[in-house]
N, C-alpha and C positions, 0 to 999 in steps of 0.2 A: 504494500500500500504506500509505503512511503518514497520506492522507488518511482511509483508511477502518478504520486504529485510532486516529486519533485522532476520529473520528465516534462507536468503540465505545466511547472511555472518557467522550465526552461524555454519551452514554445509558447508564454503567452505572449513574449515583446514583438513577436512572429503574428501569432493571432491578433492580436492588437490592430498590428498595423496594416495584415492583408482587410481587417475588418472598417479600420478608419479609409484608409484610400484605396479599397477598391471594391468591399461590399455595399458598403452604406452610399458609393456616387453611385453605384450600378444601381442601386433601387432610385436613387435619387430618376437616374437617366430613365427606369423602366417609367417610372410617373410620368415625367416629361414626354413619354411616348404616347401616352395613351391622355393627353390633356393639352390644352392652348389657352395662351394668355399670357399676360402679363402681372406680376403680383401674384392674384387669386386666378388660378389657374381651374380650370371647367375640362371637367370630363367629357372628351369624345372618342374613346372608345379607340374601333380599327381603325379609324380616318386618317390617322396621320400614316399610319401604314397603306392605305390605298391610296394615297398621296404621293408617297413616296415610290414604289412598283408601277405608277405612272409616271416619273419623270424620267424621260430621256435620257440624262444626263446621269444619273442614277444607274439604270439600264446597263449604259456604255459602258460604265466605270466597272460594273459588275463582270460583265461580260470581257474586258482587258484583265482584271484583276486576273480570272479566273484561267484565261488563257496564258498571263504570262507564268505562274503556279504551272499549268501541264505541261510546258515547254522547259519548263529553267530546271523545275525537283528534280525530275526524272534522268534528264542530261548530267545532272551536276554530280548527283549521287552514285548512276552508275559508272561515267567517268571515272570520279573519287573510288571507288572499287576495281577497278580496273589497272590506273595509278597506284593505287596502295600494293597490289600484288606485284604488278612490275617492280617498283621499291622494295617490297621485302625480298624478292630473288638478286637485286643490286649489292654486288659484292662490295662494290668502290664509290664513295663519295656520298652514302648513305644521308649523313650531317649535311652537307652541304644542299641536299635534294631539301630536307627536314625545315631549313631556315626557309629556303627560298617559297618554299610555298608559303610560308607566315608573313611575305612580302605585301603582298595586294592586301591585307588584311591589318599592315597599319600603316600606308600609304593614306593621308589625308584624302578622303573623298570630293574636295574641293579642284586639290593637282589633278586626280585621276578623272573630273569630268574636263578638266581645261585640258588634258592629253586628247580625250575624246573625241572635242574640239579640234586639235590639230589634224587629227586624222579624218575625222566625218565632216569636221564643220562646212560653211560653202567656200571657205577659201581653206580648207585643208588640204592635206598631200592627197586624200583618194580622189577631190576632184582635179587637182593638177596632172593627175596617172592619166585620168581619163579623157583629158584635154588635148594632152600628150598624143595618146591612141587615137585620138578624131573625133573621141564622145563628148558629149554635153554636160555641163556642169551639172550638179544637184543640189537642192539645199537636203542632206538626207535625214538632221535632227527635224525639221519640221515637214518630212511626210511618213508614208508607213514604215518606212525603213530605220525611222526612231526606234519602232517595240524590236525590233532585231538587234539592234543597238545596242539598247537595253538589256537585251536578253546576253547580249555575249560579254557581257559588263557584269553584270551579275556572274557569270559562271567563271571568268577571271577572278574574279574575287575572293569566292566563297570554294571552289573546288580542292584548291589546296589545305584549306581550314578542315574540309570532310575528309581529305586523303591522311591527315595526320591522326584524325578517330580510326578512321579504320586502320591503318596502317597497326597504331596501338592495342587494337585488338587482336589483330593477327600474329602480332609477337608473344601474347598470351598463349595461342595455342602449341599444347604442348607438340615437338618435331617428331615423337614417340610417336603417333599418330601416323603421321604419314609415311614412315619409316614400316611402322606395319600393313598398310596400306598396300605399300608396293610390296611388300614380301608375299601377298594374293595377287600380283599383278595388277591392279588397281593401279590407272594412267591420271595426269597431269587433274585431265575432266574430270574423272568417277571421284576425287581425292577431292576438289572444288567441290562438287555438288554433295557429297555424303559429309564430308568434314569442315570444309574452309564457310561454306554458304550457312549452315543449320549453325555455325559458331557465331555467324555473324548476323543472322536474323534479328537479334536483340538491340544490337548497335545501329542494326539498318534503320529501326523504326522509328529510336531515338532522332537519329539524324533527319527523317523524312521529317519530324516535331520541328528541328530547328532549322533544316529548311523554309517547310513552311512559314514561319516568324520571319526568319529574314527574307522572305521573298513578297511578306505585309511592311517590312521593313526599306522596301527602294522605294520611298517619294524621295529621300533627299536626292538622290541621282536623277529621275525624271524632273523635279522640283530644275536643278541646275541645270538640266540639259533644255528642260522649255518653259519653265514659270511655271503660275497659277495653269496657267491656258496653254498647255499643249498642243501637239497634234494627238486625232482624235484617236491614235492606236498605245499610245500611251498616258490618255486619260485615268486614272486608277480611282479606287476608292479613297486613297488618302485626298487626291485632288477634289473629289467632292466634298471630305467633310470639310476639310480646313474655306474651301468655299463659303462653304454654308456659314459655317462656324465666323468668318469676317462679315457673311451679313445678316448673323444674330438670327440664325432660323434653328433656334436650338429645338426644336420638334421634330424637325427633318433628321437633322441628326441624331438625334435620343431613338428616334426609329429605326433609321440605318444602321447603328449602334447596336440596338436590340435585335436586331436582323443576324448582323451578324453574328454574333454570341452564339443564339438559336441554331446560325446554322450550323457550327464549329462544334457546338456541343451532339447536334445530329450526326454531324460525321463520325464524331469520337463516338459515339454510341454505336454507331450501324459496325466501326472498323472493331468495335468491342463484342460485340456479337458475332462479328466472322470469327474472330481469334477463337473467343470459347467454344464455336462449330467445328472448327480445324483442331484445338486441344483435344474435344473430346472424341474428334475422329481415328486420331491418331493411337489415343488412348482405348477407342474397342475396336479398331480397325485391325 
């Protein structure tokens, strides 16, 4: 008993504070959702949500968000797997591989869009290439070739941060393993898919978590590469709210807010329910 309040009062400076900034705005923002006004605020129920799944701009944002998420996670993570195994078979310069991937990852993001700049911008080197060859300039940050942009900016960044988790896992596993392996003939693949893949499920899933984050995480990079007002392919959800939020439409927001919680915790639920399908298949399979 004593062990387990004094566990409570270790995690109440923790409860506390997950309870002051970020339970109590959350109910704050659920209200704000479902009411309009000013001061004395008046219950209207779903309106500001059918308000909001009407606006265009809202729409867009969702629909960019959502696309630059299946393009970036996917690339980045199996990349980062792919890298981290080539590195663990690197007999030489190991260290050296280890630092430089932690490079793009504390390069000021301000340098790294003004780089971006030189190279995409309308007077950058790629349109000089193409002037050169007889093609036509571009402006590329303000058409669709921004979210491509963006997307290989992103995966510059963030790949080498993933390849150092996995990498860290795989030196975990013990070489006894694949040493027995081959002793049944078991090749490169069978040794991947029974040992190296099932070791690293755990860490995969981890990292798809903070993918995801950092991939709700690039308005600063869109922010620098086009303002408020982008082009419409890397319009995002943070460009909407911080919109709204300059012109005081704090119900749009409180909605879109609660939107998306809602949907995140759907996800988490629906990917919680596969797991425990697949556990317990496995388990009377």
């Amino acid at each position: 008993m004593r062990k387990r309040n004094s566990g409570l009062l270790l995690a109440l400076p923790a409860l506390a504070g997950f309870l002051v900034f970020y339970f109590v705005p959350f109910l704050i923002t659920g209200w704000y959702s479902v009411s309009f006004g000013i001061g004395k605020r008046e219950f209207v129920g779903m309106a500001n949500f059918q308000d909001l799944f009407e606006n265009e701009m809202f729409l867009l944002a969702v629909k960019n968000t959502l696309r630059y998420m299946i393009v970036t996670v996917p690339v980045t993570l199996f990349g980062a797997i792919v890298l981290s195994i080539l590195l663990q078979n690197t007999v030489r310069g190991v260290r050296f591989f280890q630092l430089s991937f932690l490079y793009p990852m504390i390069l000021p993001i301000a340098s790294v869009v003004l780089g971006v700049q030189f190279l995409w911008g309308e007077s950058g080197i790629w349109n000089k290439v193409m002037e050169l060859l007889g093609g036509e300039a571009k402006d590329w940050l303000n058409s669709s070739a921004a979210f491509w942009v963006l997307c290989i900016l992103y995966c510059w960044r963030f790949t080498g941060y993933y390849v150092l988790i996995y990498f860290a896992r795989l030196q975990m596993i013990p070489k006894e393993y694949y040493e027995y392996a081959m002793l049944f003939g078991a090749g490169k693949f069978q040794s991947f898919r029974h040992i190296t893949w099932p070791m690293l499920i755990p860490t995969f899933l981890f990292t798809i978590v903070l993918s995801v984050m950092n991939a709700f995480k690039c308005y600063r990079e869109a922010f620098l590469l086009g303002g408020n007002y982008p082009d419409d392919s890397i319009y995002l959800l943070q460009h909407f709210m911080n919109n709204n939020f300059q012109n005081l439409n704090y119900q749009k927001i409180s909605a879109a807010a609660v939107s998306i919680v809602a949907a995140l915790l759907l996800a988490a639920g629906v990917v919680y329910v596969l797991y425990l399908i697949m556990r317990r298949g496995k388990k009377y399979g």
